[in-house]
ROTOR-735344 format. One record per residue (C-alpha): x, y, z. Coordinates in pm, whole numbers, plus 50000, padded with zeros to 5 digits. Layout:
# ROTOR-735344
- X  Y  Z
...
//
This chain:
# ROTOR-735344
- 42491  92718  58487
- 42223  92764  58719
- 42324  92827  59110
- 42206  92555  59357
- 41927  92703  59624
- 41939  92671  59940
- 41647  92634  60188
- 41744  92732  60537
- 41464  92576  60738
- 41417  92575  61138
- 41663  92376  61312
- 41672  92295  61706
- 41960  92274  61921
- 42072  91943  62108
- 42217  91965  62482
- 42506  91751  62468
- 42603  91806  62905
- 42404  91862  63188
- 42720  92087  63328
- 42627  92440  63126
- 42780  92731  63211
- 42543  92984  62962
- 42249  92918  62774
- 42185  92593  62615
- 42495  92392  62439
- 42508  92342  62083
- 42667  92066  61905
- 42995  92239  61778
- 43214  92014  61511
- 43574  92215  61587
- 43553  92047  61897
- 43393  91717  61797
- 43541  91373  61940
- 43527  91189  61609
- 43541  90783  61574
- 43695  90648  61287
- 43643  90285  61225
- 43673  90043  60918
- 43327  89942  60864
- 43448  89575  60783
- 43682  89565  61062
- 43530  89694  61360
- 43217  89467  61453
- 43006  89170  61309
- 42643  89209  61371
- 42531  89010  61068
- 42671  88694  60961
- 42469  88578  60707
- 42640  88851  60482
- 42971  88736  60529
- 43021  88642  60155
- 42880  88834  59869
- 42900  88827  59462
- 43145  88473  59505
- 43426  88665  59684
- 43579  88308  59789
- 43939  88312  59669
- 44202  88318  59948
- 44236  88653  59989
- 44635  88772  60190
- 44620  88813  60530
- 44381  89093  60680
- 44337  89196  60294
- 43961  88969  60227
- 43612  89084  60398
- 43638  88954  60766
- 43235  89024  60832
- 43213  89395  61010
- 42897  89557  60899
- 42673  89798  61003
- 42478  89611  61242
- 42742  89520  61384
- 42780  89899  61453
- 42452  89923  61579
- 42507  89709  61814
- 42747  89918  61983
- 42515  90216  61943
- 42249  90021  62128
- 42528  89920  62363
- 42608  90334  62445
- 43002  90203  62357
- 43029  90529  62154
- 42834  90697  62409
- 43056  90612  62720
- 43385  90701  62500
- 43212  91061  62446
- 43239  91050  62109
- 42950  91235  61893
- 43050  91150  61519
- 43141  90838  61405
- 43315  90822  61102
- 43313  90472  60876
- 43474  90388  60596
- 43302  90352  60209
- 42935  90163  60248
- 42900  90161  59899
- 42928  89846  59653
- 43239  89747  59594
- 43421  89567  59293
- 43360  89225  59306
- 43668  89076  59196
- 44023  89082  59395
- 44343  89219  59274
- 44700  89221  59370
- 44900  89578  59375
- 45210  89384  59498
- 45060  89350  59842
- 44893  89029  59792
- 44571  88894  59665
- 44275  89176  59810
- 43924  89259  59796
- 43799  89596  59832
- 43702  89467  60214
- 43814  89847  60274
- 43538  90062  60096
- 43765  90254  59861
- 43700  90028  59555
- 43334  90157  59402
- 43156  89962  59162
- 42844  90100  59169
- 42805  90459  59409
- 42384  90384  59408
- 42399  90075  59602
- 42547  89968  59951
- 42786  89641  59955
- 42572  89359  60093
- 42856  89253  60314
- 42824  89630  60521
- 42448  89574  60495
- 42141  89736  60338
- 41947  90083  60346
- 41734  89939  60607
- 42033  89906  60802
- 42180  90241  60754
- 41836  90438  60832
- 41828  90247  61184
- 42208  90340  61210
- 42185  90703  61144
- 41842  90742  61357
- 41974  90556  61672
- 42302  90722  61640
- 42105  91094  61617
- 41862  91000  61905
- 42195  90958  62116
- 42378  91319  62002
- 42609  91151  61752
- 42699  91233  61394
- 42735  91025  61132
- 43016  91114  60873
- 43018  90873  60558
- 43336  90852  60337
- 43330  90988  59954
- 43533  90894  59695
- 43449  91042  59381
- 43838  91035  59211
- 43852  90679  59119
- 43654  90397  59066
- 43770  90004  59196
- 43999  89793  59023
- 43987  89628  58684
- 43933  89257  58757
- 43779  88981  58532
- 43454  89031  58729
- 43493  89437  58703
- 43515  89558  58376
- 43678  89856  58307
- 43431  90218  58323
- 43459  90383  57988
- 43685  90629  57835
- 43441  90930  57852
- 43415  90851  58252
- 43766  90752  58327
- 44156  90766  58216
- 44415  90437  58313
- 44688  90643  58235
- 44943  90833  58295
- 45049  90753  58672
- 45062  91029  58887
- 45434  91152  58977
- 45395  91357  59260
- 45628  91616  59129
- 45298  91924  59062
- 44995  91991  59079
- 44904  91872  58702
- 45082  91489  58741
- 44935  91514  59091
- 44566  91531  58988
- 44576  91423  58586
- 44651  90997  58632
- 44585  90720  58807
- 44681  90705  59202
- 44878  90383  59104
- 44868  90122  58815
- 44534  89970  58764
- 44316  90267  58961
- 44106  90424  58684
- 44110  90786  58705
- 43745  91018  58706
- 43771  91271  58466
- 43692  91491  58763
- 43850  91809  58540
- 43614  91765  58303
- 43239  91928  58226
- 43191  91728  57907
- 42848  91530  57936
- 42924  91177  57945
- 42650  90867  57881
- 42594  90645  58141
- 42785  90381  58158
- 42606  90058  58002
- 42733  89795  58298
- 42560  90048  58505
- 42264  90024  58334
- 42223  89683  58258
- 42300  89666  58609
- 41987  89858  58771
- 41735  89724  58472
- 41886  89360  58633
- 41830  89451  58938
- 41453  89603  58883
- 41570  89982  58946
- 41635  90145  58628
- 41335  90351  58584
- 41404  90454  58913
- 41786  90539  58889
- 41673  90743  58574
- 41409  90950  58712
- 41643  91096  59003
- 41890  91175  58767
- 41698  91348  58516
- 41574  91571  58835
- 41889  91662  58974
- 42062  91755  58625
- 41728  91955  58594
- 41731  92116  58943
- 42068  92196  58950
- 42220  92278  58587
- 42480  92065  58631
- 42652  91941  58279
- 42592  91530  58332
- 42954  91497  58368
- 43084  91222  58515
- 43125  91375  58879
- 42827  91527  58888
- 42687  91205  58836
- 42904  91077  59137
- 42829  91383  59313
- 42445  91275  59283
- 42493  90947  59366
- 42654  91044  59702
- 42429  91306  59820
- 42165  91093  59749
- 42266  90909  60124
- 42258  91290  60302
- 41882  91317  60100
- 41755  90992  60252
- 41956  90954  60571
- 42017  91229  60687
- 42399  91156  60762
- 42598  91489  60867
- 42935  91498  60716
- 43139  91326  60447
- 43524  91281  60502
- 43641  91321  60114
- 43934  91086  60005
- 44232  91142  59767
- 44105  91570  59779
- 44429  91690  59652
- 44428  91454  59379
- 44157  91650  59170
- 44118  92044  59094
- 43994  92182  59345
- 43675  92324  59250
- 43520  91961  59261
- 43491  91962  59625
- 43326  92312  59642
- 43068  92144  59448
- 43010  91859  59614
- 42966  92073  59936
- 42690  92287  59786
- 42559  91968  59644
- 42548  91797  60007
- 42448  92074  60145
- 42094  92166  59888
- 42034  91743  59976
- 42085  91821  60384
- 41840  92067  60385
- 41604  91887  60159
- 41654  91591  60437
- 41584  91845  60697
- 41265  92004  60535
- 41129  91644  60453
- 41199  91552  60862
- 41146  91862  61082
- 41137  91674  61388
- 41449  91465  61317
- 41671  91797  61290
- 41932  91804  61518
- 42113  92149  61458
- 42182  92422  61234
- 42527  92326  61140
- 42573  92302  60761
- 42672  91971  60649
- 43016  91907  60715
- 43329  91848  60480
- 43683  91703  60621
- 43934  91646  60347
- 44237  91426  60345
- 44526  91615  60157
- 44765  91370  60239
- 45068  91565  60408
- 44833  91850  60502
- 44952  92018  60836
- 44861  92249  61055
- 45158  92439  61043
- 45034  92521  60660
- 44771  92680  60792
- 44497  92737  60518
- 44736  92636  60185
- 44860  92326  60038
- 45193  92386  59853
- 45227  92107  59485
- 45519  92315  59407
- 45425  92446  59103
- 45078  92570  59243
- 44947  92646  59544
- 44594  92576  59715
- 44303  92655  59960
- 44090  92377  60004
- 43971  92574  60263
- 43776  92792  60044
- 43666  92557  59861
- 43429  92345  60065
- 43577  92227  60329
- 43567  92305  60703
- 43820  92094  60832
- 44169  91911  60655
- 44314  91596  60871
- 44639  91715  61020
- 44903  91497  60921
- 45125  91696  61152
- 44997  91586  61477
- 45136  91236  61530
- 45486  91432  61549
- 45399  91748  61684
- 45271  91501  61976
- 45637  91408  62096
- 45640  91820  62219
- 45574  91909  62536
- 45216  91953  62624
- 45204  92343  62639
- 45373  92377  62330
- 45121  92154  62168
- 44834  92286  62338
- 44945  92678  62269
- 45048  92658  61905
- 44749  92505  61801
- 44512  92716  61968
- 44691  93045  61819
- 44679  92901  61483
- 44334  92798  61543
- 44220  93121  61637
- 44396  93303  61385
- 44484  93226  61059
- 44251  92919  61063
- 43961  93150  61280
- 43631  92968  61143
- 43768  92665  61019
- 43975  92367  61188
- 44194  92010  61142
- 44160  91695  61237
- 44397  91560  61476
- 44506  91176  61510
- 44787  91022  61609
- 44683  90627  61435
- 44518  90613  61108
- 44427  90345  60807
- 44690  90445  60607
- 44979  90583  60786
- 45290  90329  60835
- 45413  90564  61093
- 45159  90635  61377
- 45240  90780  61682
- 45263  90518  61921
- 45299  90234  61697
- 45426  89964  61960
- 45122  90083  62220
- 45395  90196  62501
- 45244  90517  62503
- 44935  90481  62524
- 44789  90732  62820
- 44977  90978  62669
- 44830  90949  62344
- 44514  90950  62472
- 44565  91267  62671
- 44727  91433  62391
- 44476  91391  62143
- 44173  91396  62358
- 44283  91762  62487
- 44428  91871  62179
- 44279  92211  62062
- 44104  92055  61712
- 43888  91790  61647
- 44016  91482  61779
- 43985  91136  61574
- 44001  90795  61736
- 44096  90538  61560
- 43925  90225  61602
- 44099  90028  61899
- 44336  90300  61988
- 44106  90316  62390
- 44171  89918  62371
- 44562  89903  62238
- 44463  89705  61953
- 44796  89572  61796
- 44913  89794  61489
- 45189  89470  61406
- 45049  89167  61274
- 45209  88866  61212
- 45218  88807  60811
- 45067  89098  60668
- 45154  89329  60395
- 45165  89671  60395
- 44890  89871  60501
- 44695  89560  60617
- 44903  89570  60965
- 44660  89886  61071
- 44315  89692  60999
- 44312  89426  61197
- 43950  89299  61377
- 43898  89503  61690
- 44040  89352  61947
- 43690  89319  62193
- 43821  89032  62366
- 44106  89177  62554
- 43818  89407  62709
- 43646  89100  62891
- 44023  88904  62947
- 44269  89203  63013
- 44246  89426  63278
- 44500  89673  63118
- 44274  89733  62844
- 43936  89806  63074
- 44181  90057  63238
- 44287  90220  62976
- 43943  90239  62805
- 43836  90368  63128
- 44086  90642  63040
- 43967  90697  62718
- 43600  90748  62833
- 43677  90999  63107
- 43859  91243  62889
- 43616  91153  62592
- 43334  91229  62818
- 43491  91555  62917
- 43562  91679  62560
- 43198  91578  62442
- 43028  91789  62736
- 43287  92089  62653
- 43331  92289  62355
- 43595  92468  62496
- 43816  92171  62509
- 43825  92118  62145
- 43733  92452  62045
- 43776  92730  62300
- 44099  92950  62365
- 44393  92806  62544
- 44555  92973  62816
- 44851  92838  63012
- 44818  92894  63404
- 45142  92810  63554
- 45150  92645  63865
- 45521  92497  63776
- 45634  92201  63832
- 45315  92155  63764
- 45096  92168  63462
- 44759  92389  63467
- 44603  92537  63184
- 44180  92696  63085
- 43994  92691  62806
- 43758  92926  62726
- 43492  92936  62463
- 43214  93219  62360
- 43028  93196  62053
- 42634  93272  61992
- 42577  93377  62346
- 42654  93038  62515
- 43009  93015  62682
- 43182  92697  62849
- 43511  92715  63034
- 43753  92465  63195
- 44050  92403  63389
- 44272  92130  63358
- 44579  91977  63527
- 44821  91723  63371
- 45139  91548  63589
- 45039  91610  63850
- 45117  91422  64177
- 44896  91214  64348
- 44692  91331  64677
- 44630  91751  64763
- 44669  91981  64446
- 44646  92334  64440
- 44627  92563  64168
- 44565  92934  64131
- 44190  92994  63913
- 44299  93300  63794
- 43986  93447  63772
- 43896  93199  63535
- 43567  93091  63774
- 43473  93322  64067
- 43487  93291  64406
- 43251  93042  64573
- 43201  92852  64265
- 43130  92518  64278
- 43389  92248  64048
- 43364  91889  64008
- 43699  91690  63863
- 43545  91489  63621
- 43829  91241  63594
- 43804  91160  64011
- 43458  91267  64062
- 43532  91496  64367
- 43386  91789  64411
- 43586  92183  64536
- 43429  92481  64570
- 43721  92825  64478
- 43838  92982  64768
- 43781  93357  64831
- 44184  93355  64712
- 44082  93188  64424
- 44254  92889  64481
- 44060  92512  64372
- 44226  92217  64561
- 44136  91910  64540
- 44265  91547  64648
- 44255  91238  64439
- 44505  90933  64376
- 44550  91071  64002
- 44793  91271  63796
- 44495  91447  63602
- 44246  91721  63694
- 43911  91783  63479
- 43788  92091  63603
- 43457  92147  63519
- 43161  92423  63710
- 42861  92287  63879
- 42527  92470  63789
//
């Protein structure tokens, strides 16, 4: 099999702060502020795509399309909501067409409102938008410093309904169901009943499917479809197996776009060499994107992987254990894995979070990272699942060493407990924008949200640089440091703290004479020739940051 190449073009750097302490800052994803948002969920820009391919029947509650689409998420771009949250990636769940049928999996009547369900991997679902759409999403989100980070699922397809017929045998298997028990009845069946299974082990050239292709000639686009494919299975050697095919198919939206990261569903539920392909894939269509638009470059970051191997922690540092077998998805494409150990390890004490993360970080995961997040799509057992801890989650996360991931409506307390649904249904309700023009508990807490977002986005260090704990008890003061590529960025921060004069000892972390600013009051200090920084404000936080 032929290797993929590469072509390493010239990229250019983006500032992301006007608060530098060396050289020019470079966007840095292990200490990205990440957005994660259900695309159908979170805004409707565009309601004359409500209702697509006669999705009509009464679908259970919070389990049918409710209209969130991407302009809807342009809208906020144009609106700088990401922007004054600090977040630089936004991550959205599957664009592409869905079945078009609903089914039940003993959670009520659904549609695949949720992105997870692909029909057909070349098209976007109407009811998210069109290509048009997504170009003007990706190029306003760029021109503002953020990422974009599309979802790929290339284990199953959708549901069989009436409307979707099944994909054939040389593409997918019904059966057996997985069992969870090792690695082979973990990634050889079906997720659950009535999820057809990719062949994703296999190299055995399959035919296209003929829905598919009845499908594009319908649709005016088969000539089209055919071309591309015959070039990529002649560029890259692949065998025109079925996930090469999806592979394609997905890259094809890094190729045209320009998007900057994929977060990969179901990853442990296929051999593990399927995802270093897809990276290499991505990453031959990234810099083909980036040779085709020189002056739309933003960086020289390779495109970026995050896989969810569900029950992946931290605390397993670079291997996933099936029992029987285990695994480094690590070296196999990925830079980061979401940490499914953070919405406990967020009930310990601040310094023991902040500390054990930042050696593990910097040690046996030195080059790579995790995802923190503390509410999710999927997980019946979030952190703060009543919202009564709310500024503490916030602070948690937001100066967690990692990359931190905010869940759509976690800076606004939208309700994880609805009334009537089933299942995971209760985490995807509509964003809650109303309570931000009626409540004044929400603006407050968004307010909180935005400060520390603000001050991850314009440090690496917080995210990425090297935690040291200062003292200063009762008291909580801690720096981060971070020195890569000849730029450095450093901080000092102060949680529970009391309100009015607060001291703390620098510890030679910035000199004598130096200027700070607390980003979270605003004030300014300048250190003492003792090295001391005091400053007053009515708050129980200090954001520590140098003036230049």
């Amino acid at each position: 099999m032929k290797k993929i190449l590469f072509f390493l073009g010239v990229s250019l750097l983006t500032c992301c702060t006007t608060l530098k302490n060396s050289k020019t800052q470079a966007f840095n994803w292990e200490g990205a502020n990440v957005y994660f948002l259900l695309t159908d969920r979170f805004n409707n820009g565009d309601k004359s795509n409500d209702v697509n391919f006669g999705r009509t029947e009464k679908a259970a509650v919070l389990r049918g399309f409710e209209g969130g689409d991407l302009r809807g998420i342009i809208q906020k771009i144009d609106d700088n909501y990401f922007s004054d949250l600090g977040i630089n990636a936004i991550w959205m769940t599957p664009i592409v067409e869905q079945i078009h049928g609903a089914t039940d999996e003993g959670t009520g009547k659904t549609y695949g409102f949720h992105g997870y369900w692909a029909k057909d991997w070349t098209a976007l679902d109407p009811n998210f938008g069109t290509k048009a759409d997504l170009k003007e999403l990706v190029d306003k989100a760029h021109a503002k410093g953020i990422r974009i980070v599309l979802d790929a699922v290339i284990n199953h397809t959708g549901p069989v309904t009436s409307a979707d017929p099944v994909y054939p045998n040389t593409w997918v298997r019904t059966s057996p169901q997985c069992q969870y028990r090792n690695y082979e009845n973990t990634t050889a069946c079906t997720l659950v009943a009535n999820l057809p299974d990719v062949l994703t082990e296999s190299d055995v050239p399959a035919e296209l499917p003929q829905m598919l292709v009845d499908k594009w000639k319908k649709e005016g686009r088969l000539e089209a479809e055919m071309t591309s494919l015959n070039e990529f299975f002649a560029r890259t050697g692949y065998p025109k197996a079925p996930k090469y095919y999806i592979m394609k198919w997905l890259a094809d939206y890094v190729q045209e776009f320009g998007i900057d990261g994929y977060r990969v569903d179901t990853v442990k539920h296929t051999n593990e060499d399927v995802w270093k392909d897809f990276q290499q894939v991505c990453q031959q269509s990234f810099e083909i994107y980036k040779r085709n638009n020189a002056d739309k470059v933003l960086d020289n970051n390779l495109f970026f992987l995050v896989g969810e191997v569900y029950g992946y922690g931290i605390s397993q540092k670079q291997v996933y254990d099936f029992g029987d077998k285990k695994v480094n998805y690590y070296q196999n494409g990925f830079k980061s894995l979401i940490n499914f150990d953070f919405k406990g390890d967020a009930n310990k004490p601040y310094e023991e979070l902040f500390s054990n993360y930042s050696k593990l970080l910097h040690s046996d995961l030195n080059g790579k990272t995790v995802m923190n997040y503390l509410t999710s799509h999927d997980d019946g057992s979030p952190f703060d699942k009543d919202r009564k801890r709310t500024y503490e989650a916030a602070t948690k996360l937001l100066l967690a060493p990692g990359i931190s991931q905010v869940y759509y409506g976690d800076e606004t307390a939208r309700s994880l407990q609805i009334p009537g649904t089933n299942g995971d249904a209760t985490l995807r309700s509509n964003m809650n924008w109303s309570d931000l023009q009626d409540n004044a508990g929400t603006k407050k807490l968004l307010e909180h949200y935005q400060k520390l977002g603000k001050f991850r986005a314009d440090h690496p260090a917080v995210g990425a640089g090297v935690h040291q704990y200062l003292g200063s008890v009762p008291d909580y003061w801690f720096s981060r440091i971070y020195v890569r590529d000849g730029f450095s960025d450093k901080v000092v921060i102060g949680l529970d703290l009391p309100a009015g004069e607060k001291i703390t000892d620098i510890l030679k972390v910035f000199a004598a004479g130096t200027k700070l600013r607390d980003a979270y009051s605003g004030k300014t200090t300048i250190v003492t020739k003792d090295l001391l920084a005091i400053v007053n404000t009515p708050y129980s936080i200090v954001l520590f940051e140098e003036i230049r």
